[in-house]
N, C-alpha and C positions, 0 to 999 in steps of 0.2 A: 330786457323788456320789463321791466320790476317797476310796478309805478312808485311813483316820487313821495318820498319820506319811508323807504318799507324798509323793515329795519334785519334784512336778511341782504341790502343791498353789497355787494362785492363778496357774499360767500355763496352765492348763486350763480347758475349762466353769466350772468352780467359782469362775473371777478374776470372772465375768458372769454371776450369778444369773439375772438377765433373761431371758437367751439360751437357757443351762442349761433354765431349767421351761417356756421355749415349745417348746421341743424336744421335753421331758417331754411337754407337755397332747396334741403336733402325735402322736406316738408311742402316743399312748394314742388317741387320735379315730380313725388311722388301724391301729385293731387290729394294731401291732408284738406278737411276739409275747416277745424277746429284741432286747438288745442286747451288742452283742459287741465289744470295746474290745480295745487292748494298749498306748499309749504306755507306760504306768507297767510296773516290771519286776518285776513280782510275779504271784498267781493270789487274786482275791479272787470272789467272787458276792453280789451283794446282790441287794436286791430293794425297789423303791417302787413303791407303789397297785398291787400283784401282775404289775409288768411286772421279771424279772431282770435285771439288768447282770453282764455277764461279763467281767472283767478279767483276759486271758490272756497275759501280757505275759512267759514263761520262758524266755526264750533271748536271744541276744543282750549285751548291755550287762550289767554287775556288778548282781544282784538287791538288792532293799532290803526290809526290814520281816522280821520273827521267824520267822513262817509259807515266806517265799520261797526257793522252790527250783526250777530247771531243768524245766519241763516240755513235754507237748505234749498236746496238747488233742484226743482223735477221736471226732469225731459221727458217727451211722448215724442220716441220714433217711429217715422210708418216709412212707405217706400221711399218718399220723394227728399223727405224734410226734418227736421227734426225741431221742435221747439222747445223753447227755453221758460221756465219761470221762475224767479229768483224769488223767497219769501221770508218776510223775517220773524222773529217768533211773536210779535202780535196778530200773524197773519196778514200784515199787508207788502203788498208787491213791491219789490226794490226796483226790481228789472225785468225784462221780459223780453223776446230775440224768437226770432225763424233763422234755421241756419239751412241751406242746401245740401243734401245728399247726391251729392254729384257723381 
C-alpha cells in the first residue's frame, strides 16, 4: 500500500503480498477503523475497501516525493469520531479528515 515513488518500496509490506492482504482481510474482520503508519517520510492517506491508511511520516530524516513536507499530525477524539488536521511547519493546513469511531 506504499504510494508511488516511496523509496522504502519492496523492503515493506509491499516485498510480501501474502502478509500485506492477511493483515488487510485480519483489519477488516476485526472492524479497524484507521490505520496509521510513518516509516516512509512523506504525508500520504489513501484508502482500500473503505478502511484509510495514514502515512504520517514529517519530521525527522530528508522528506521524499513532490507533495512532502515537514509536518505534524493532531487528532481530537471524543465518542463518536475522531478528527484529523494535518499541518505543515508554516502553519497551514495540508489535510484535514473525520474518521468514524465505529
Amino acid at each position: 500500500f506504499l504510494p508511488q515513488g516511496a523509496t522504502h518500496l519492496g523492503d515493506s509490506l509491499d516485498k510480501h503480498p501474502e502478509f500485506r492482504d492477511k493483515l488487510h482481510q485480519l483489519f477488516l474482520q476485526t472492524k479497524v477503523t484507521a490505520i496509521f503508519a510513518g516509516h516512509e517520510h512523506t504525508y500520504k492517506r489513501l484508502e482500500r475497501d473503505g478502511l484509510p491508511y495514514i502515512i504520517t511520516g514529517g519530521a525527522g530524516a530528508p522528506l521524499y516525493g513532490k507533495e512532502a513536507a515537514n509536518h505534524v499530525m493532531i487528532l481530537n477524539v471524543d465518542g463518536t469520531h475522531t478528527g484529523a488536521k494535518v499541518i505543515d511547519r508554516e502553519g497551514m493546513m495540508i489535510d484535514e479528515f473525520l474518521l468514524s469511531n465505529k
